[in-house]
C-alpha positions in Angstrom: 212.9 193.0 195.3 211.9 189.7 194.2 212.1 186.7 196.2 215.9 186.1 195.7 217.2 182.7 195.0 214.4 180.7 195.1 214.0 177.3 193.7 211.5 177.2 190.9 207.9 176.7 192.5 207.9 172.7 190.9 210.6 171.6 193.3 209.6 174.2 196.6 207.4 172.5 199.1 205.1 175.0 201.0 207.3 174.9 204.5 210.0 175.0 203.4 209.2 178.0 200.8 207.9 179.8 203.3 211.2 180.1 204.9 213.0 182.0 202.0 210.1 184.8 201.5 210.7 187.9 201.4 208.8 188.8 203.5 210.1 185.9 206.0 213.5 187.5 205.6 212.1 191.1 206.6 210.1 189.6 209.5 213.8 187.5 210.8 215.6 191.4 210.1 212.5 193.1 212.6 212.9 189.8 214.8 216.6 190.6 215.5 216.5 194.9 215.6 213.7 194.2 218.4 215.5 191.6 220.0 219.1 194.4 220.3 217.1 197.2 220.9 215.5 195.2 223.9 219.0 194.1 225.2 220.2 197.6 224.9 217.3 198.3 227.0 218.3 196.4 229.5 221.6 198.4 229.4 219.7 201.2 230.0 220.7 202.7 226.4 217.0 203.6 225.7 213.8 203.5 228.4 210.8 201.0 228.1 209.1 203.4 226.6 211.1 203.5 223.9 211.4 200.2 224.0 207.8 199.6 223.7 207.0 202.0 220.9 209.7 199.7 218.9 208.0 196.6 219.5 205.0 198.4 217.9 207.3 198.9 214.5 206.2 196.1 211.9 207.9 194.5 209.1 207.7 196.3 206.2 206.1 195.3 203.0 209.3 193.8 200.0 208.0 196.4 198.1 208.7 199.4 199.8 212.1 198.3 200.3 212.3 197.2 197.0 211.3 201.3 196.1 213.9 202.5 198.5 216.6 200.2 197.5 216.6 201.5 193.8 217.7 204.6 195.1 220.1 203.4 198.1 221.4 200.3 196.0 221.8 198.8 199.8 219.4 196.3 201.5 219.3 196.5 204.7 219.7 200.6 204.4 216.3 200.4 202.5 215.1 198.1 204.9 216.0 200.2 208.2 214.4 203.1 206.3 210.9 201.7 205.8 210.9 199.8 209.0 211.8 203.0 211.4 208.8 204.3 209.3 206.3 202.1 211.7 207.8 203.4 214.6 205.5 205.8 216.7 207.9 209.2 217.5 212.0 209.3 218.1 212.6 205.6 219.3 213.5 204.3 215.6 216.2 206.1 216.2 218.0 203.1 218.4 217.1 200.7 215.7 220.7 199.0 214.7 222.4 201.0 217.0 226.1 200.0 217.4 225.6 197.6 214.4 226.9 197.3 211.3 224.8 195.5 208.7 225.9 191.9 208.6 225.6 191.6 212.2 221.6 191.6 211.1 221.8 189.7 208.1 224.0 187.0 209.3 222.2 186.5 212.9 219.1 186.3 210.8 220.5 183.8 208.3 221.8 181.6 211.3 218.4 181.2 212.4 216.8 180.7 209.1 219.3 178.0 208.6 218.9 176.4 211.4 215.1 176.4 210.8 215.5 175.0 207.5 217.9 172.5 208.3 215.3 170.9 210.7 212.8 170.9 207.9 215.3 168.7 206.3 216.6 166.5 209.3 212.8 165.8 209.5 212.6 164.1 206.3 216.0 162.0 206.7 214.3 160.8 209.7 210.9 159.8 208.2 213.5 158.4 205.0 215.6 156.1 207.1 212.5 155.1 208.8 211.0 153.5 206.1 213.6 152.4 204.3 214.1 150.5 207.8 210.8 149.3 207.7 210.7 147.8 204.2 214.1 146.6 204.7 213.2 144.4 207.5 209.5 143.8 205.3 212.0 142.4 202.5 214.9 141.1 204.5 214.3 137.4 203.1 213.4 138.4 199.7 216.3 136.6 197.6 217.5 138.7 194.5 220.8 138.6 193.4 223.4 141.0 194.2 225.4 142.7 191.1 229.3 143.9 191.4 230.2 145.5 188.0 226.7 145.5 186.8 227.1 141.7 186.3 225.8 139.2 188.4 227.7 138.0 191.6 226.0 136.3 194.6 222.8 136.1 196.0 221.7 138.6 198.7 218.0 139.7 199.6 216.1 142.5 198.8 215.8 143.6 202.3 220.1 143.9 202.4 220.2 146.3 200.1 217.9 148.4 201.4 219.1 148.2 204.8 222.9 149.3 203.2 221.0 152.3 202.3 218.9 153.1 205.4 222.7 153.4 207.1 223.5 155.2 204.4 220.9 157.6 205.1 221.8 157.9 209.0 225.4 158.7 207.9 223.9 161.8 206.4 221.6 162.8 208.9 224.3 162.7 211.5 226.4 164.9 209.4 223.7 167.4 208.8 223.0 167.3 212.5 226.6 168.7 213.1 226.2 171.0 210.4 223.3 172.7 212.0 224.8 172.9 215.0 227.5 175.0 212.6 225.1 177.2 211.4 223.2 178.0 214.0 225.4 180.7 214.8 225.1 184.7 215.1 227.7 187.6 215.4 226.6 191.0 216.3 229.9 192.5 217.3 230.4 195.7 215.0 232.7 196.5 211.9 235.5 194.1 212.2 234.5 192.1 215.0 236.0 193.8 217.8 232.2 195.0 219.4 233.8 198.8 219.0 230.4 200.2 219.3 228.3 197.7 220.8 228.4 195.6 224.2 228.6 191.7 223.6 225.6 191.3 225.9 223.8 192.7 223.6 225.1 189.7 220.8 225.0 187.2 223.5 221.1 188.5 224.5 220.2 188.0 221.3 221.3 184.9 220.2 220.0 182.6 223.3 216.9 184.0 222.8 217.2 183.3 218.8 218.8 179.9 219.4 222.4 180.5 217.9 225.6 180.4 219.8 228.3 183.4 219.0 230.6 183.2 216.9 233.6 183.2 219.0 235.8 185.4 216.8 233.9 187.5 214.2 235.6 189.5 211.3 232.9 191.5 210.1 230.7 188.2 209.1 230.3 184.8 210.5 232.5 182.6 209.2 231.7 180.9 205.8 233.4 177.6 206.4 230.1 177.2 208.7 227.9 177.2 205.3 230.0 175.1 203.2 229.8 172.4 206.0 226.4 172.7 205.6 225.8 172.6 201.8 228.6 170.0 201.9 226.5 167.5 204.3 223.1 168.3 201.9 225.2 167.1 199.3 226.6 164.3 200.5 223.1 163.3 202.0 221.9 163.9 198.3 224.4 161.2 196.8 223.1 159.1 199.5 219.4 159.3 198.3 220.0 159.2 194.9 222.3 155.8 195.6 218.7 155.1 196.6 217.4 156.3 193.0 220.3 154.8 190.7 219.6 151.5 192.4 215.6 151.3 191.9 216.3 152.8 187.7 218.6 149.7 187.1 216.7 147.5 188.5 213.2 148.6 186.6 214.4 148.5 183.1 212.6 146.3 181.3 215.2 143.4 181.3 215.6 143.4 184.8 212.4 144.6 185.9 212.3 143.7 189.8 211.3 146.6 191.2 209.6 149.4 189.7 209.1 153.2 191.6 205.5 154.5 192.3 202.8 154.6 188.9 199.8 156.5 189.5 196.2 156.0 188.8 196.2 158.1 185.5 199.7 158.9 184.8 201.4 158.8 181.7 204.9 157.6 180.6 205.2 158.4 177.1 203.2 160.7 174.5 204.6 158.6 172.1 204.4 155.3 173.6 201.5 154.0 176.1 203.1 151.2 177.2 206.0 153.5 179.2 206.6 153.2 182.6 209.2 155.4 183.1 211.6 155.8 186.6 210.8 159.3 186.6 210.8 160.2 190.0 214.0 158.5 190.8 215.6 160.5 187.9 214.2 163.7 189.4 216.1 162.6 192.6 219.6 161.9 190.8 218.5 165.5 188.9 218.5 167.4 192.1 221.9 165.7 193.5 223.7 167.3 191.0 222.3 170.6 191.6 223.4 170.1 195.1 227.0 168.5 194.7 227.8 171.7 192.7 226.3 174.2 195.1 228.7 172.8 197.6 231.3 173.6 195.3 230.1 177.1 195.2 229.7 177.3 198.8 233.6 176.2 199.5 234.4 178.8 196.9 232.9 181.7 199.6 235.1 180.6 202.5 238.2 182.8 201.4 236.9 186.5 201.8 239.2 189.1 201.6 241.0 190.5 205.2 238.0 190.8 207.7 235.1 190.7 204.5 233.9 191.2 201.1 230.8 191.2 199.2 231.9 188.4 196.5 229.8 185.8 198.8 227.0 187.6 199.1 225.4 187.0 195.5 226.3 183.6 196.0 224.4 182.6 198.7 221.4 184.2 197.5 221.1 181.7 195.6 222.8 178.3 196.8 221.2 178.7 200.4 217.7 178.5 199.8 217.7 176.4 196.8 220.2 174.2 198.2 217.7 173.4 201.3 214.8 173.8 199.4 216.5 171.2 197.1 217.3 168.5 199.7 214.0 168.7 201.9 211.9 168.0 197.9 214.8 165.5 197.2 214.1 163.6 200.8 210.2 164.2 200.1 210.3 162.4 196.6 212.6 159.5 198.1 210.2 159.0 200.8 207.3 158.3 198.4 208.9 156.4 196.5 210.6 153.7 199.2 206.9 153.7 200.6 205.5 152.6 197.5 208.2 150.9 195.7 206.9 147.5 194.3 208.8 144.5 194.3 208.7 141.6 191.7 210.5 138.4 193.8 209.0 136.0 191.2 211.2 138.0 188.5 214.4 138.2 191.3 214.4 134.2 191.4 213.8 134.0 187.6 217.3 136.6 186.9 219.4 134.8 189.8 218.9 131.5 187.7 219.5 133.0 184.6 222.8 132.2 184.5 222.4 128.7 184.6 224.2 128.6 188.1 227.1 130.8 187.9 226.1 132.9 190.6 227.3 129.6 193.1 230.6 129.8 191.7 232.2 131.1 194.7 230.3 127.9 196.6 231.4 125.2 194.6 234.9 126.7 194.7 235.1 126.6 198.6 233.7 123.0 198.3 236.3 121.8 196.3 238.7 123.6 199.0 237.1 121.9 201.8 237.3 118.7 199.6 241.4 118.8 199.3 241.9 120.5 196.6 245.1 123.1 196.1 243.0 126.3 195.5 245.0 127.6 192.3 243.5 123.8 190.9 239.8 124.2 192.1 239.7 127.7 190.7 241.6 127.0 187.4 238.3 123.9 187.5 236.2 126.3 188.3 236.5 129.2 186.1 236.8 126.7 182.8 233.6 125.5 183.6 232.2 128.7 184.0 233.4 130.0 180.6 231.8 127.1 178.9 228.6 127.9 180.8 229.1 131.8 179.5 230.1 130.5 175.7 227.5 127.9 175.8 224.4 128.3 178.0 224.6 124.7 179.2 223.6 124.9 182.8 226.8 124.9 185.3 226.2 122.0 186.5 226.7 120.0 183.6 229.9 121.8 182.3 231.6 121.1 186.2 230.6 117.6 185.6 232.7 117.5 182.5 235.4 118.9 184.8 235.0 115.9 186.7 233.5 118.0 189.8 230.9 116.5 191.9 229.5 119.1 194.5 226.4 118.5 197.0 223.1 120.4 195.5 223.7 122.7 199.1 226.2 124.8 196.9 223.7 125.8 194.6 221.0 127.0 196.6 220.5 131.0 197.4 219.9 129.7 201.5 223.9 128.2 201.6 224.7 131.7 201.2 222.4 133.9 203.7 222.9 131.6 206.5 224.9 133.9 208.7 222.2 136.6 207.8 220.5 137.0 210.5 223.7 138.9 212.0 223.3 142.1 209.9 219.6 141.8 210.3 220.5 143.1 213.8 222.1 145.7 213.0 218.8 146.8 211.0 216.9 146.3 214.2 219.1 148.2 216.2 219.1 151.2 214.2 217.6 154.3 215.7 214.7 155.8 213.7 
């Protein structure tokens, strides 16, 4: 038994690795057999002594299940065998009793989840922290702003990343109610219907686990809980690598005002020593695709057949854990990367001039509003001085002038534009880190 849909090593931080073991899986299964077999106790199914010689059992080694499951071809059979082994005398025998096996493994995946998940919450909260931060840092850096790719208005530096600090509390509060999905067991026997087992014993359980019950099992929890959750990582994940796609435009070597992280020795190229490459931010757009299509995957477990299947099973070995361990590397990376993101303002002033003064088209059309004008005629002005600018180069003022337009200098200044700025620079303020 290997460690069963883990994320490769390169993209598993130790925490959150640690969570997906094997042997943390086998220590969550003992967790919750102890936990029934000490609510059955208080039922007076079995005596403290029994009691206590269970809580001596410990979780097995993955390898001796591993040995027993190639001849049972069942998990958790293989892992009831070798753990009744550490049992002193007869009381193994009241390990699992009344409970069929995804009462275990699905109680024991609601807590792991909602373990994990915090791991990841964690992170958005450090993330929209700094991007807070450095948004308020940067909130009168001018740059300008870009609709199509192509230049628009001015904004500031400290806008944009304030857009994506919300951005970023969107997701967490999503993934907040998606742990609170989650963070749910069922120990209520074959089809749901607790035929063999008392619900105290599922209810017992769970508080002390910190799940709720699901309030009407089949044989499994429910599976529209997990794809809420995977759903919520990967909506999360777009967010951050909005983040990402943002800084990689805007550190090619044409643009060049901002630029992520380059360390003390690092190399960009083996070709070419002159690279400085956005790797880390294409890492982070990497890893949102892995996590938009486990989502997918995820929706597709939701339809089981009657009260269960299998087909899901095989699924989320995989898409859980890497999925999670995905999203909390994802949020590390973006962290480092906001932190240490440098900024070029000289360059931002030098590419919002580079027009020659288009970007205060919008300005001088208002102005010529304000003046009298009918705004189909300012605009028609407007525009054909603007194409001579594009054809030509000639700076905009100079082509208006041939229009016959005279506007005050205010209109082509970045501050005519940011003067009612200070109103979303509140909201920044305001926002809860």
């Amino acid at each position: 038994m290997r460690d069963a849909g883990r994320m490769i090593p390169r993209y598993t931080l130790p925490e959150m690795g640690a969570l997906w073991t094997d042997d943390a899986r086998l220590a969550m299964w003992v967790e919750v057999e102890v936990l029934a077999c000490a609510a059955h106790a208080e039922l007076g199914v079995l005596s403290a002594d029994e009691l206590a010689a269970i809580r001596q059992g410990t979780p097995p080694s993955a390898a001796e299940v591993a040995e027993i499951e190639r001849e049972t071809n069942h998990d958790v059979i293989a892992f009831l065998t070798a753990f009744m082994r550490t049992i002193p005398g007869e009381a193994g025998r009241w390990v699992h009793y009344g409970m069929t096996s995804s009462d275990l493994v699905d109680t024991a995946l609601g807590a792991t989840l909602a373990r994990a998940t915090d791991l990841v919450l964690s992170k958005a909260d450090q993330l929209v922290a700094v991007l807070k931060r450095r948004a308020l840092e940067e909130w009168d850096t001018v740059c300008v702003g870009r609709t199509h790719g192509v230049q628009a208005e001015p904004t500031t530096f400290g806008h944009k990343l304030a857009q994506f600090a919300f951005a970023v509390d969107r997701g967490r509060i999503r993934l907040r109610a998606a742990r609170e999905a989650v963070a749910v067991g069922s120990i209520s026997g074959a089809v749901g219907t607790y035929s063999n087992i008392d619900p105290f014993v599922e209810t017992y359980v769970c508080e002390r686990m910190g799940l709720t019950p699901e309030p009407v099992a089949t044989q499994v929890v429910a599976r529209d809980r997990h794809a809420e959750l995977l759903t919520a990582l990967a909506v999360l994940g777009a967010s951050v690598e909005q983040i990402a796609v943002e800084i990689r435009h805007l550190q090619r070597t044409e643009v060049r005002e901002a630029e992520e992280p380059f360390g003390a020795g690092q190399k960009g190229s083996s070709a070419m020593p002159h690279k400085r490459n956005p790797i880390t931010c294409e890492r982070i757009t990497g890893i949102a695709r892995l996590l938009r299509g486990n989502a997918v995957a995820a929706l597709e477990n939701v339809a089981l057949w009657h009260e269960r299947d299998i087909s899901h099973s095989s699924v989320e070995r995989v898409i859980l854990p890497d999925s999670l361990i995905a999203a909390d590397y994802q949020l590390h990376l973006a962290i480092k990367v906001v932190e240490g993101l440098r900024l070029f303002p000289e360059r931002m002033r030098e590419n919002l001039e580079a027009t020659g003064g288009l970007v205060y088209s919008s300005q001088v059309l208002l102005t010529l509003v304000e003046q009298g004008m009918a705004r189909d005629d300012a605009y028609k002005i407007v525009q054909t001085a603007a194409m001579r600018t594009w054809e030509t180069g000639r700076p905009f003022r100079d082509t208006l002038a041939e229009e016959g337009v005279d506007v005050p200098a205010t209109a082509f200044d970045p501050a005519n534009f940011l003067h009612r700025h200070d109103v979303v620079r509140a909201r920044i303020e305001a926002l809860d880190t």
